[in-house]
KEVO-35504 format. One record per residue (C-alpha): residue number from 1; residue in three letters; x, y, z. Coordinates in Angstrom, 1 decimal, decimal comma, padded with zeros to 4 digits. Each point is the difference from the previous one (the first is absolute). Layout:
<sites>
SITE;pos;code;xx;yy;zz
SITE;NUM;ALA;X;Y;Z
...
</sites>
This chain:
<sites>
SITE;pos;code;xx;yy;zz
SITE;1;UNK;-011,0;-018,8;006,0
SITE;2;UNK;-000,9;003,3;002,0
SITE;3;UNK;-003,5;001,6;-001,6
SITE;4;UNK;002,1;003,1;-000,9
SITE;5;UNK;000,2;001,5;-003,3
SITE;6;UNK;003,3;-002,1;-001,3
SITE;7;UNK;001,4;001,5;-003,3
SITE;8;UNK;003,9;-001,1;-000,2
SITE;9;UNK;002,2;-003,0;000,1
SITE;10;UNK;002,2;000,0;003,3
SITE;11;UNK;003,0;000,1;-001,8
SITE;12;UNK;-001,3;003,6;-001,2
SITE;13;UNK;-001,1;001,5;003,3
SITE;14;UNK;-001,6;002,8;-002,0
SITE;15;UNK;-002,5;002,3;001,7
SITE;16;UNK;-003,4;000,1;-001,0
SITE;17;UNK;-003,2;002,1;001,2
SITE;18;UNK;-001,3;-001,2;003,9
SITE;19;UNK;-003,3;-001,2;000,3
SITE;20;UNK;-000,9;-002,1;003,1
SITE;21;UNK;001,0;-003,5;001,0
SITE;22;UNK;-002,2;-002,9;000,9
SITE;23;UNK;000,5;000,1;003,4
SITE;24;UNK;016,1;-023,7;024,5
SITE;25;UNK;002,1;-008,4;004,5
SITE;26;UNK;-003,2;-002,1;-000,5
SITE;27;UNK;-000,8;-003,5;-001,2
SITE;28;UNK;-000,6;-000,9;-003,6
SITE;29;UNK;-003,7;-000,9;001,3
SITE;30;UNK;-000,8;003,8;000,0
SITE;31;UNK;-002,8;000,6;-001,3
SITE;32;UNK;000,1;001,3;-003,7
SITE;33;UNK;-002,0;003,4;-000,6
SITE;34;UNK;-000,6;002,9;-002,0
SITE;35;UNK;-002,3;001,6;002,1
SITE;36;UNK;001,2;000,9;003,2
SITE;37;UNK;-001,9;002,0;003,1
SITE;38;UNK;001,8;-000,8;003,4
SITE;39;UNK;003,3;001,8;000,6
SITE;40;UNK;003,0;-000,9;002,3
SITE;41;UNK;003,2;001,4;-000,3
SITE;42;UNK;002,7;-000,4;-002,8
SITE;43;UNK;003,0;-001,7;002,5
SITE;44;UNK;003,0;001,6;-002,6
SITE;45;UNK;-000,9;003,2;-001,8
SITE;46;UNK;001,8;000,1;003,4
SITE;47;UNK;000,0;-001,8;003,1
SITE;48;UNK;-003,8;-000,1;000,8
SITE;49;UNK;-002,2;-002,0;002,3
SITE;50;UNK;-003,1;-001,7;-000,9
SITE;51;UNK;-002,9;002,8;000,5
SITE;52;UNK;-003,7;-000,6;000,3
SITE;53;UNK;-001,5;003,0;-001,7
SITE;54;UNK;-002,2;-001,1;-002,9
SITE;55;UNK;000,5;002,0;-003,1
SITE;56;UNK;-002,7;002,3;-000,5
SITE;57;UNK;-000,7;-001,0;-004,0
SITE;58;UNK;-003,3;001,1;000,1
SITE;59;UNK;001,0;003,7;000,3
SITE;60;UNK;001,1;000,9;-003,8
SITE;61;UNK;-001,3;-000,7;-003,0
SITE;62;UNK;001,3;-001,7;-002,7
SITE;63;UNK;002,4;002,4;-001,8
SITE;64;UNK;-001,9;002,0;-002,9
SITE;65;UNK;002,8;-001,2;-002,5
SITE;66;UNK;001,2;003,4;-000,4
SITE;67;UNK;003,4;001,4;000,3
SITE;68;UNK;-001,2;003,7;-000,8
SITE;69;UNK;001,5;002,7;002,5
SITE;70;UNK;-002,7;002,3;000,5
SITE;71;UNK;000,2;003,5;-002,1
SITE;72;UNK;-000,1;002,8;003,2
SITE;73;UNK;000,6;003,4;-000,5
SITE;74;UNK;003,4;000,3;-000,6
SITE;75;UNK;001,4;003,1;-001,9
SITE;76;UNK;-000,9;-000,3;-003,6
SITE;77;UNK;003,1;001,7;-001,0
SITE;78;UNK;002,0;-003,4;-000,2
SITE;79;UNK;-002,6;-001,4;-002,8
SITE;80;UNK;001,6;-000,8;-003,5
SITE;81;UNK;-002,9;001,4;-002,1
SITE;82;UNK;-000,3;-001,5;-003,6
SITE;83;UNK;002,0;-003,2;000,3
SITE;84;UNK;-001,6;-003,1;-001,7
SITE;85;UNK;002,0;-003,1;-000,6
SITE;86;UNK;-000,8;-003,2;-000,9
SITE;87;UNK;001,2;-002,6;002,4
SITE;88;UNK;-000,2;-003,8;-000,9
SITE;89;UNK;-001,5;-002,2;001,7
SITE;90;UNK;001,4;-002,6;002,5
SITE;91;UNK;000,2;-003,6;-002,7
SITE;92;UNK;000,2;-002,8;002,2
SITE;93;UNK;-000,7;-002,5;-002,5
SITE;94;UNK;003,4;-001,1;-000,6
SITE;95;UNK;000,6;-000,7;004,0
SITE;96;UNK;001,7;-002,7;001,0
SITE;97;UNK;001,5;-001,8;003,5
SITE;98;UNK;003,7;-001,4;-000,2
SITE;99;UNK;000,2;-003,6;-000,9
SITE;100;UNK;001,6;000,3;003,8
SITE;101;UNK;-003,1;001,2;001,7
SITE;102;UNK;-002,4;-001,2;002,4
SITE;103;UNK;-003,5;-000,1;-001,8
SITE;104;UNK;-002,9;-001,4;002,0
SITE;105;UNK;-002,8;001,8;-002,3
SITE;106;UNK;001,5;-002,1;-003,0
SITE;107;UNK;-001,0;-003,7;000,7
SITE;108;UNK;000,3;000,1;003,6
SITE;109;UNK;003,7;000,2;-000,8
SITE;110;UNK;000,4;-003,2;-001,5
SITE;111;UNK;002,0;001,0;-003,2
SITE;112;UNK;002,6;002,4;001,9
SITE;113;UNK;003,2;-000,8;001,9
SITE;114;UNK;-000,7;000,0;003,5
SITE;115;UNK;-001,1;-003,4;002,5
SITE;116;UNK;-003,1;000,2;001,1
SITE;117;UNK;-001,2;002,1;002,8
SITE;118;UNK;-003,4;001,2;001,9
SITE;119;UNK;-000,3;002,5;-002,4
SITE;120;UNK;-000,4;-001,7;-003,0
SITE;121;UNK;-004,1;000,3;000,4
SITE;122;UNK;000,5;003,8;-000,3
SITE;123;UNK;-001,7;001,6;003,5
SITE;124;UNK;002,8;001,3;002,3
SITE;125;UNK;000,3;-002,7;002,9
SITE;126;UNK;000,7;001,6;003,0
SITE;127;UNK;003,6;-001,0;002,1
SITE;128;UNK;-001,4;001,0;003,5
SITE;129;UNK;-002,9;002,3;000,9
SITE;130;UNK;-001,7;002,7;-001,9
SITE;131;UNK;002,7;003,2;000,5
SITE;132;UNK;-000,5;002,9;001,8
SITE;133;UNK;001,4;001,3;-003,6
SITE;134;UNK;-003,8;-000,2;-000,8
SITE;135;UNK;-001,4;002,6;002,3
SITE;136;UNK;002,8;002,8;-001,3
SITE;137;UNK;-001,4;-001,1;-003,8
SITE;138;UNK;-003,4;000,8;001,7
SITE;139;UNK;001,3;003,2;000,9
SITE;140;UNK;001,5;000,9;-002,7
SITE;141;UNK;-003,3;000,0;-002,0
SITE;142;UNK;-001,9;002,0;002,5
SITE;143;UNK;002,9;002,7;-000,1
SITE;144;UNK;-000,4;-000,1;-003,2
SITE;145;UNK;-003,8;000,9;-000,1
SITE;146;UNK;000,8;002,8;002,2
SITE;147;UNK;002,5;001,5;-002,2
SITE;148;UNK;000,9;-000,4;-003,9
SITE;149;UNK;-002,9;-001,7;-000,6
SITE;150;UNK;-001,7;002,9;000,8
SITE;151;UNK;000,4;003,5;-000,9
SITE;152;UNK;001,0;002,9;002,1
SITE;153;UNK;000,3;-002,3;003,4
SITE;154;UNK;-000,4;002,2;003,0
SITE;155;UNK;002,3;000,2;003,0
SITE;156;UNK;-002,6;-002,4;002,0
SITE;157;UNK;000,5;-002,4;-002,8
SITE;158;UNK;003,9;000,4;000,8
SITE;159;UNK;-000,3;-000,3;003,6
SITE;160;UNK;-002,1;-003,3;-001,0
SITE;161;UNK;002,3;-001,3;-002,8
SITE;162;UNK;003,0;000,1;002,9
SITE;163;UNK;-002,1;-001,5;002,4
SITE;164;UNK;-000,2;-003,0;-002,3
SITE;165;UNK;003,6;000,6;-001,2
SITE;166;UNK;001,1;-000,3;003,9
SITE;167;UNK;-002,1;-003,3;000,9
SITE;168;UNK;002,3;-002,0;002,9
SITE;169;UNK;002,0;-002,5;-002,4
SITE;170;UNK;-001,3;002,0;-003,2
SITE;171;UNK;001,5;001,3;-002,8
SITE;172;UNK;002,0;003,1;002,0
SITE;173;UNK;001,6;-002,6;002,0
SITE;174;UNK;001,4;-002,3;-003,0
SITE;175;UNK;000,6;003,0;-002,0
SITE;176;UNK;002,5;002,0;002,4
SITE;177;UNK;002,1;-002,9;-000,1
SITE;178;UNK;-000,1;-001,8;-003,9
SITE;179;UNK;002,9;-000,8;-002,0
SITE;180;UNK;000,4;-000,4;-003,6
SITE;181;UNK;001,5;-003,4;-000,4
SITE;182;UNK;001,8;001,5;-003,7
SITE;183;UNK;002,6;001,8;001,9
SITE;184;UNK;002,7;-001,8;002,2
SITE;185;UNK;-000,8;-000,9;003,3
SITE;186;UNK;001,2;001,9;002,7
SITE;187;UNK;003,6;-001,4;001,4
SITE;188;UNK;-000,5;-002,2;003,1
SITE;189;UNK;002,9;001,7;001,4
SITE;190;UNK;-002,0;003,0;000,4
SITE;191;UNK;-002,8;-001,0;001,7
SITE;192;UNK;-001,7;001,3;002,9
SITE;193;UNK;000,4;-002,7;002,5
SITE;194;UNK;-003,1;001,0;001,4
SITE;195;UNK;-002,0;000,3;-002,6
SITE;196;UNK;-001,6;-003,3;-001,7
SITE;197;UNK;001,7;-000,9;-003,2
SITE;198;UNK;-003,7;000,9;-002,2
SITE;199;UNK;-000,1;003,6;001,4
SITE;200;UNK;003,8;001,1;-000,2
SITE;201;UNK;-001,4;002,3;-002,4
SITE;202;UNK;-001,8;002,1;003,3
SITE;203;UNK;003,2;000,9;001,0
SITE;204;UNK;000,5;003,5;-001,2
SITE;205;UNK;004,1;000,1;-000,7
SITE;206;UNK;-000,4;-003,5;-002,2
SITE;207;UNK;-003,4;001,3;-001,9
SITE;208;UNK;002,1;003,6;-000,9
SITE;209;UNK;002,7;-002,3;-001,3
SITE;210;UNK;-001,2;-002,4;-001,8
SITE;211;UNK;-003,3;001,7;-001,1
SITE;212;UNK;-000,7;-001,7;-003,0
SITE;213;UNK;-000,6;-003,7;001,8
SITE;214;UNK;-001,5;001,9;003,0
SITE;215;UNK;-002,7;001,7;-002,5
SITE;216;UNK;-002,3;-000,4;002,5
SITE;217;UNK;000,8;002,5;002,5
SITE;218;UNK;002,3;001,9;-002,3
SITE;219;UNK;-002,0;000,5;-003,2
SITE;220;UNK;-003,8;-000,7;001,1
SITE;221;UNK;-000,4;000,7;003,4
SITE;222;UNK;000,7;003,9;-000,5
SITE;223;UNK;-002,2;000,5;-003,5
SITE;224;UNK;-003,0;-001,8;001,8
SITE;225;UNK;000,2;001,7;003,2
SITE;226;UNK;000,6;003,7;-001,2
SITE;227;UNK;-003,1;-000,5;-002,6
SITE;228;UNK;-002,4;-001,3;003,4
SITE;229;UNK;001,5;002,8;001,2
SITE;230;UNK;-000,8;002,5;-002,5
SITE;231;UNK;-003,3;-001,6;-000,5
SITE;232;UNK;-001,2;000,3;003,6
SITE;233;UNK;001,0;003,6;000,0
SITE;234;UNK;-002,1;000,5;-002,9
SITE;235;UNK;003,3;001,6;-001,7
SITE;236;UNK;000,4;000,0;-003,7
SITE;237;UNK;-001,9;-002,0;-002,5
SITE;238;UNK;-001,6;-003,2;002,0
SITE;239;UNK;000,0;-002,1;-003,3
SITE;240;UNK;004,1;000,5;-000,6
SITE;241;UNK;000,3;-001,4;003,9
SITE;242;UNK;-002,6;-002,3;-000,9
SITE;243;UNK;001,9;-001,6;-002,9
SITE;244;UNK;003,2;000,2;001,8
SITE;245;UNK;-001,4;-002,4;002,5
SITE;246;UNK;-000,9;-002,0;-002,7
SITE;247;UNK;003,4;-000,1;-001,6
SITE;248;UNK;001,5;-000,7;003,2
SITE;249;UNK;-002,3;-002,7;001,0
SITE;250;UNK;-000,3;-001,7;-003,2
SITE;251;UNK;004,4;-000,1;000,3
SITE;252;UNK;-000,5;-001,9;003,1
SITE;253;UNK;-002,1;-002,6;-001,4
SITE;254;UNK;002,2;-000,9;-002,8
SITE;255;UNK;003,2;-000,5;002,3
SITE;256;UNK;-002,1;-001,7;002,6
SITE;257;UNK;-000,9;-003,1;-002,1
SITE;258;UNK;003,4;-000,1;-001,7
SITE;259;UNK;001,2;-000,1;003,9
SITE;260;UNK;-002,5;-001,8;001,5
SITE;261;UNK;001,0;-003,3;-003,0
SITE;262;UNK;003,5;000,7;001,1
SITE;263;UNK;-000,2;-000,6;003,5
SITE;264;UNK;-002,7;-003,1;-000,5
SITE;265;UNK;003,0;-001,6;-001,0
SITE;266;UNK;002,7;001,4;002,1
SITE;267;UNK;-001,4;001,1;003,7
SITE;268;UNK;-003,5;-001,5;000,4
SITE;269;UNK;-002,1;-002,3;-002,2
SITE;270;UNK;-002,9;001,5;000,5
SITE;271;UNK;000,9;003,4;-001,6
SITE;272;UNK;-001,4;-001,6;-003,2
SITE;273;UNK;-003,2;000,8;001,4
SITE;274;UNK;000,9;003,6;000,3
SITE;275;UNK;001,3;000,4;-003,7
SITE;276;UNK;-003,2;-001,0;-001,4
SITE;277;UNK;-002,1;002,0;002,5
SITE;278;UNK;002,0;002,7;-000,7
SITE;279;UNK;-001,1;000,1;-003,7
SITE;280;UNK;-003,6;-001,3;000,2
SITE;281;UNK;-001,2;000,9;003,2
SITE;282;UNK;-000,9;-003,6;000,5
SITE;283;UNK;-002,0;-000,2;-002,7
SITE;284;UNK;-000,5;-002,4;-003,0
SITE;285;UNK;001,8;000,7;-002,9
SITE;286;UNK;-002,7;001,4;-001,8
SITE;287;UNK;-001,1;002,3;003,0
SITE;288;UNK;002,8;001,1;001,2
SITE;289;UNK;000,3;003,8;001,7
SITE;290;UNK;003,1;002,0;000,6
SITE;291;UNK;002,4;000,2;-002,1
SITE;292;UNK;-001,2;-003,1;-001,9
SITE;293;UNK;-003,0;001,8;-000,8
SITE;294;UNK;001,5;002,7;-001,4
SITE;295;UNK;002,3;-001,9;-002,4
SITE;296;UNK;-002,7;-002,6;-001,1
SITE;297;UNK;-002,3;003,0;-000,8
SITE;298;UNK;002,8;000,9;-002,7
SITE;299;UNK;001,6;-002,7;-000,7
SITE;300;UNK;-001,4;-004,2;000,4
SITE;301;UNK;003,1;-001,4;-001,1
SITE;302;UNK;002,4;002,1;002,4
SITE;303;UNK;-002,4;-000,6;002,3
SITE;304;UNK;-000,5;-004,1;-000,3
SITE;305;UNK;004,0;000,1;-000,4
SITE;306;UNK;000,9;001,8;003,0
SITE;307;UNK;-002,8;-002,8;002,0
SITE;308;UNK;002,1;-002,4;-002,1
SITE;309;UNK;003,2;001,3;001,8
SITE;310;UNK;-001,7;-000,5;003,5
SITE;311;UNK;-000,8;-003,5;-000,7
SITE;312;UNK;003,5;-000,7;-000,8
SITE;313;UNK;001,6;001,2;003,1
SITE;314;UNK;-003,0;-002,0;002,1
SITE;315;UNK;000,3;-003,2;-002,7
SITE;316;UNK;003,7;000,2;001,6
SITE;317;UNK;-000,5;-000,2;003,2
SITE;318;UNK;-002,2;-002,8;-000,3
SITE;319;UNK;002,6;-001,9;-002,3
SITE;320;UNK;002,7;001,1;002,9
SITE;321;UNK;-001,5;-001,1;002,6
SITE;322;UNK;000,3;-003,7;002,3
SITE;323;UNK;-003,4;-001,6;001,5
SITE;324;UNK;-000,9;003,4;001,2
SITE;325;UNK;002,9;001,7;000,8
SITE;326;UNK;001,6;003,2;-002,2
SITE;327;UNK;003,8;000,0;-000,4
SITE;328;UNK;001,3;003,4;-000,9
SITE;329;UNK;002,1;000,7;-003,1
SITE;330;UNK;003,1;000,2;001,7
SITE;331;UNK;-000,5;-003,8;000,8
SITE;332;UNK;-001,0;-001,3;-003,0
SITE;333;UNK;001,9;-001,0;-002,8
SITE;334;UNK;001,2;001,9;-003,1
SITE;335;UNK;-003,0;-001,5;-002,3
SITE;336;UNK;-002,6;001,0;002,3
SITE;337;UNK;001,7;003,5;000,5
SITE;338;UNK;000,2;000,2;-003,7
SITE;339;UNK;-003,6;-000,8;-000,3
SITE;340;UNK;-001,1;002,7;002,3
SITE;341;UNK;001,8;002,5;-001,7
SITE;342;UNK;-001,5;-001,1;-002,9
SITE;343;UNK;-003,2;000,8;001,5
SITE;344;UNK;000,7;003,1;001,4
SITE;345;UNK;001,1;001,4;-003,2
SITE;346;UNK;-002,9;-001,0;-001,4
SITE;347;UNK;-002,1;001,9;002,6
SITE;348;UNK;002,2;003,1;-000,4
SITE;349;UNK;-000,1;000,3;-003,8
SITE;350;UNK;-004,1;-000,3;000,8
SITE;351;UNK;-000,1;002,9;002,5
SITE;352;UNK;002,4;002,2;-002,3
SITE;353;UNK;-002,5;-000,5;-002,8
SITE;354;UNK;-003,1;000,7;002,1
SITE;355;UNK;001,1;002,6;001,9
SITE;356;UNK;001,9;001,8;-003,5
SITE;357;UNK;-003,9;-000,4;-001,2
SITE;358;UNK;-001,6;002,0;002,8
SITE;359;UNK;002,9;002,7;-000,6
SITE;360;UNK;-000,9;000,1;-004,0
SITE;361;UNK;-003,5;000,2;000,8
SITE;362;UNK;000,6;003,2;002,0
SITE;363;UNK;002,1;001,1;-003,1
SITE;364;UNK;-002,6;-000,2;-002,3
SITE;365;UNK;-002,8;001,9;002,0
SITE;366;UNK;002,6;002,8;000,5
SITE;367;UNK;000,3;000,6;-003,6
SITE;368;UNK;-004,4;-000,5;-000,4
SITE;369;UNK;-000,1;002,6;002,5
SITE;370;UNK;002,4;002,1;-001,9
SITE;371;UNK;-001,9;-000,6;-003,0
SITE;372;UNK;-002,8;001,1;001,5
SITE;373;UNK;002,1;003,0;001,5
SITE;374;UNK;-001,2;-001,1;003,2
SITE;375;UNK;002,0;000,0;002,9
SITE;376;UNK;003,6;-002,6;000,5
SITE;377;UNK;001,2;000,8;003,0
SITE;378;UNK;-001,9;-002,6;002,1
SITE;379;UNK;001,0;-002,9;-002,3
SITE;380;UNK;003,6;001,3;000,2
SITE;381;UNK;000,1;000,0;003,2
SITE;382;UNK;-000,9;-003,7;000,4
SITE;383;UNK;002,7;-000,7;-002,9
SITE;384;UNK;003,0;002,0;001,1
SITE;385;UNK;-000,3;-002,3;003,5
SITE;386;UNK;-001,1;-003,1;-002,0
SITE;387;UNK;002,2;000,1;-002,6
SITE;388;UNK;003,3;000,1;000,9
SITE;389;UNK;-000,9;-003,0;001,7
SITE;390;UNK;001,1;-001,7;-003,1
SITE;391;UNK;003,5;001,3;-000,9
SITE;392;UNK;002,2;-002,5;001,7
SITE;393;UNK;-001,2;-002,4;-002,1
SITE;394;UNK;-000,7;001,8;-002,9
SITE;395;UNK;004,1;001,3;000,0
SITE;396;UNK;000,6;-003,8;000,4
SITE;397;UNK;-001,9;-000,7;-003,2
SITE;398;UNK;000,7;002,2;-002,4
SITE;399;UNK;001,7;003,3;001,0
SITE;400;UNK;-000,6;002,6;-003,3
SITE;401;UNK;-003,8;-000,8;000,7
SITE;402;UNK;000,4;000,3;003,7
SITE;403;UNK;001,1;003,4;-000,4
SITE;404;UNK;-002,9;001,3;-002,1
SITE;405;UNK;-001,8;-001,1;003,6
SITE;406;UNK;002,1;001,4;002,5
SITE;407;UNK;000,4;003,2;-001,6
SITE;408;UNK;-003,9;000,4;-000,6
SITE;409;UNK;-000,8;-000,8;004,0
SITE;410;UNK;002,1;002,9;000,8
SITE;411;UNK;-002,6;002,7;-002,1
SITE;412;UNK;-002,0;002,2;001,5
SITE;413;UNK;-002,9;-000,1;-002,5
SITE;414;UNK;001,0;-002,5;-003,2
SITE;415;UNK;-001,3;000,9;-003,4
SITE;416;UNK;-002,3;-002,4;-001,1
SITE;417;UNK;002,8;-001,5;-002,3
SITE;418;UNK;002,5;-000,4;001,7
SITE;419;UNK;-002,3;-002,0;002,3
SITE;420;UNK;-001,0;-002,0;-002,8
SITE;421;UNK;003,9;-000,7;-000,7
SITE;422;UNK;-000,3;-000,9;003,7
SITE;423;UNK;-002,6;-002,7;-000,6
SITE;424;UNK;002,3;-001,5;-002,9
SITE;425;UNK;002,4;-000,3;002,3
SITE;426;UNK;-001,7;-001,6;002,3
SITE;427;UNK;-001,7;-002,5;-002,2
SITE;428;UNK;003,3;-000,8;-001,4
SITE;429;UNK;001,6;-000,7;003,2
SITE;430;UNK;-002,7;-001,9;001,6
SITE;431;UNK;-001,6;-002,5;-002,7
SITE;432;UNK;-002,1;-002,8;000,7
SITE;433;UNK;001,3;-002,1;003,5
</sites>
């Protein structure tokens, strides 16, 4: 519970006097780690080549388990002055897997369905070689530090952020071309001969019309690069670009692992290695960075869940596999394609749940700040990028509650309760994975 001054019942949402809150095809024999610090390329978040750059993990921190946007000097004409609403709580006690779930914290999964697997001991065992997934983790945390984890970045801290953003096989370069696996793929007839099957998507015509699976380059691509833009002009407020990025970025990470377990099974084996990098940083469970530390900071059980998720999709691929060698799905049969989907749902109703917990988070320090009668505009800027993120799968969940969503991303500046109805919503939708 936020240190604020809490006085009703949600169900109430009656105002109350401010005051201020508390502010990525390799032997079985790979070596099995949690803590990785050499880098070669992914091989399938596209069509890569094995690299020799070492990952440069000495160069950020450890994240400060913060998800706070930075409160800049935005006009204080959008605050919602006197709003004070108690908010519950997120109760995890009652969280529970599926009796169909992978669990390798629960006796090395010994009392769920699945065979055994290399995962059952818990660490993520590595397919292949560390991923070149590691190194845009890496910097992903130092753009961070540059910009919402600071306040009021200046245009050099732009010009830096980019420089990281724009690293050869970085983030820029999966980003302009991801796909969100939720929406049909894009026809095979329509394909750009020339153009490798991963990055139809880059080709402009199929991207304008199919724009919801080529989120990438249709949705991302423009928010991220006009806010760099913006930023390194020194136009407008550098904390709204700031947590723009953020949004943006944090998008990416979510799809990637959900893409990365896809293609582990259907393109290249050791895209497993990539899904779990893409979430940790290449990190143990308990430390990871990215996007993993952002979720575990708020929530342990989304956050063990969604590493849950990634063990299932690698526990796979070992069960699927003959002396060494990785069939894809498409040559297996139905059980083991059965059992993978299995998995991968798993992993998705995991990353819903964490990433839905970052979004509430946000939620909840708008209405402190408007509690406080500080300043929202930052924190709404981060959320009306962020999330709408969520309404495909809200609308396929439970439509009346999905609507109390879309309509509230759509505001200009929320009152405090109807963001609070927002954060019903959302916890309604998105329960325990």
């Amino acid at each position: 519970m936020r240190n604020l001054a809490l006085c009703t019942a949600l169900v109430a949402l009656t105002a109350c006097p401010a005051e201020d809150p508390g502010t990525t095809d390799s032997p079985t024999t790979a070596p099995t780690t949690d803590q990785t610090t050499t880098d070669t390329t992914d091989g399938t978040d596209g069509t890569d080549t094995t690299a020799t750059t070492d990952v440069p993990t000495g160069t950020t921190d450890t994240p400060t388990g913060t998800t706070d946007e930075p409160t800049g000097t935005t006009d204080p004409g959008t605050t919602t002055e006197g709003a004070c609403i108690d908010i519950p709580g997120i109760d995890e006690s009652g969280c529970e897997p599926l009796a169909t779930d992978y669990q390798p914290r629960e006796n090395n999964s010994a009392d769920d369905e699945w065979p055994a697997c290399v995962s059952d001991t818990g660490p993520y065992t590595l397919v292949d070689s560390p991923p070149s997934t590691i190194a845009r983790i890496v910097a992903y945390e130092n753009i961070a530090d540059l910009l919402w984890r600071k306040a009021d970045p200046t245009a050099d801290d732009f010009t830096a952020a980019r420089n990281e953003y724009v690293l050869p096989e970085g983030l820029e370069s999966r980003l302009v071309r991801r796909e969100d696996l939720h929406y049909p793929a894009i026809p095979e007839d329509e394909w750009d001969p020339q153009v490798d099957a991963d990055k139809q998507c880059t080709v402009e015509a199929l991207a304008a019309k199919y724009p919801e699976r080529c989120v990438g380059p249709s949705g991302m691509k423009p928010l991220v690069d006009e806010a760099f833009a913006a930023g390194q002009a020194g136009e407008g407020d550098p904390n709204i670009h700031a947590a723009r990025i953020h949004g943006g970025l944090l998008w990416f990470l979510y799809l990637s692992v959900y893409k990365e377990a896809n293609t582990c099974a259907t393109v290249a084996p050791k895209d497993c290695d990539s899904a779990w990098a893409y979430y940790t940083g290449g990190e143990a469970i308990d430390a990871p960075i990215g996007m993993g530390a952002e979720v575990n900071t708020l929530s342990a059980n989304a956050h063990e869940r969604i590493h849950d998720g990634i063990l299932a999709t690698r526990c796979w691929r070992d069960i699927a596999q003959d002396m060494g060698n990785y069939p894809l799905l498409e040559e297996l049969p139905a059980d083991q394609q059965d059992l993978f989907e299995q998995g991968w749902e798993q992993l998705d109703q995991g990353l819903h749940r964490g990433y839905a917990v970052i979004v509430r988070d946000h939620m909840q320090q708008y209405i402190d700040a408007a509690c406080s009668s500080a300043e929202t505009n930052v924190l709404w800027a981060f959320l009306q990028v962020a999330g709408p993120v969520l309404d495909r799968e809200a609308e396929e969940r439970d439509a009346a509650a999905a609507a109390d969503l879309t309509g509230l991303w759509s505001a200009e500046s929320p009152a405090a309760e109807d963001v609070a109805k927002g954060i019903a919503a959302l916890d309604a939708i998105f329960p325990c994975p």
